[in-house]
C-alpha positions in Angstrom: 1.7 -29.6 -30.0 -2.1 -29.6 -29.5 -1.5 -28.4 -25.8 0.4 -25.5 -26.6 -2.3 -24.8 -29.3 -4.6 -24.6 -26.6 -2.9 -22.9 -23.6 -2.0 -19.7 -26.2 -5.8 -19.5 -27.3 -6.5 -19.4 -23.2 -4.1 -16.8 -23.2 -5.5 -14.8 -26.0 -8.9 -15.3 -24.4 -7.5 -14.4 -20.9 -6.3 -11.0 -22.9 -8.7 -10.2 -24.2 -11.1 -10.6 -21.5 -8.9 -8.3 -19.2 -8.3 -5.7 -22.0 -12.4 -5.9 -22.1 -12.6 -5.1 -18.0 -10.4 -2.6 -18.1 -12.1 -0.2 -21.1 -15.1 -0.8 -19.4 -14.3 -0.4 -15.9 -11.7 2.8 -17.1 -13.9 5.6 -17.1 -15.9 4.8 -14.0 -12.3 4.8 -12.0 -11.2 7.8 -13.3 -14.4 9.1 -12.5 -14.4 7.7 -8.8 -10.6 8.9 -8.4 -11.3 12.3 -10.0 -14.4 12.6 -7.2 -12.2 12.0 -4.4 -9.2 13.7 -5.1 -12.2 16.9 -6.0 -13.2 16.3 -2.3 -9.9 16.7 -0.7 -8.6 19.1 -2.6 -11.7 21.1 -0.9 -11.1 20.2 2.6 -10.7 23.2 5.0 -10.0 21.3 7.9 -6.6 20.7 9.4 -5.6 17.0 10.9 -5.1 17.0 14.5 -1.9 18.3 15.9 -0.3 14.8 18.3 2.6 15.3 20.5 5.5 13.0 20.8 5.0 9.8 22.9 7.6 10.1 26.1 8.8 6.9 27.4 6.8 5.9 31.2 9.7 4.0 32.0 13.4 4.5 32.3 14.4 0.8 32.4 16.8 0.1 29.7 15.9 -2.9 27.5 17.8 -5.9 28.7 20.6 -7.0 26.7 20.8 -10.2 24.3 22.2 -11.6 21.2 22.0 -9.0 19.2 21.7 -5.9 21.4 25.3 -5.6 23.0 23.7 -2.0 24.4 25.4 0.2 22.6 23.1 3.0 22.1 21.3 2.8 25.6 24.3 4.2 27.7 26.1 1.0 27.9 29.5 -0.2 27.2 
């Protein structure tokens, strides 16, 4: 009975310990996010526009197992 005495005080320490970090720590996250979502939202700039990668090759993949080619033009 002692044990289990002891591994619910850890707990409640534990708890209390996180519930601690995370008042503390709250308001400097929600300061950081707030910064950085302030940031973007100000951004003028457009991302790149990328075009579609065409395959180099017209080699179909070779058939195994589990790829009976259906789907490349096989039967």
């Amino acid at each position: 009975m002692q044990r289990l005495y002891e591994y619910g005080m850890m707990a409640a320490l534990i708890a209390v310990a996180i519930i601690a970090a995370v008042t503390k720590l709250g308001g400097s996250l929600k300061g950081a996010f707030e910064e950085v979502a302030n940031q973007m939202s100000h951004q003028t700039t457009k991302p790149p526009v990328t075009r579609p990668v065409t395959p180099t090759s017209t080699e179909m993949p070779p058939r195994s197992r589990y790829n009976t080619g259906i789907g490349y033009g096989r039967t």
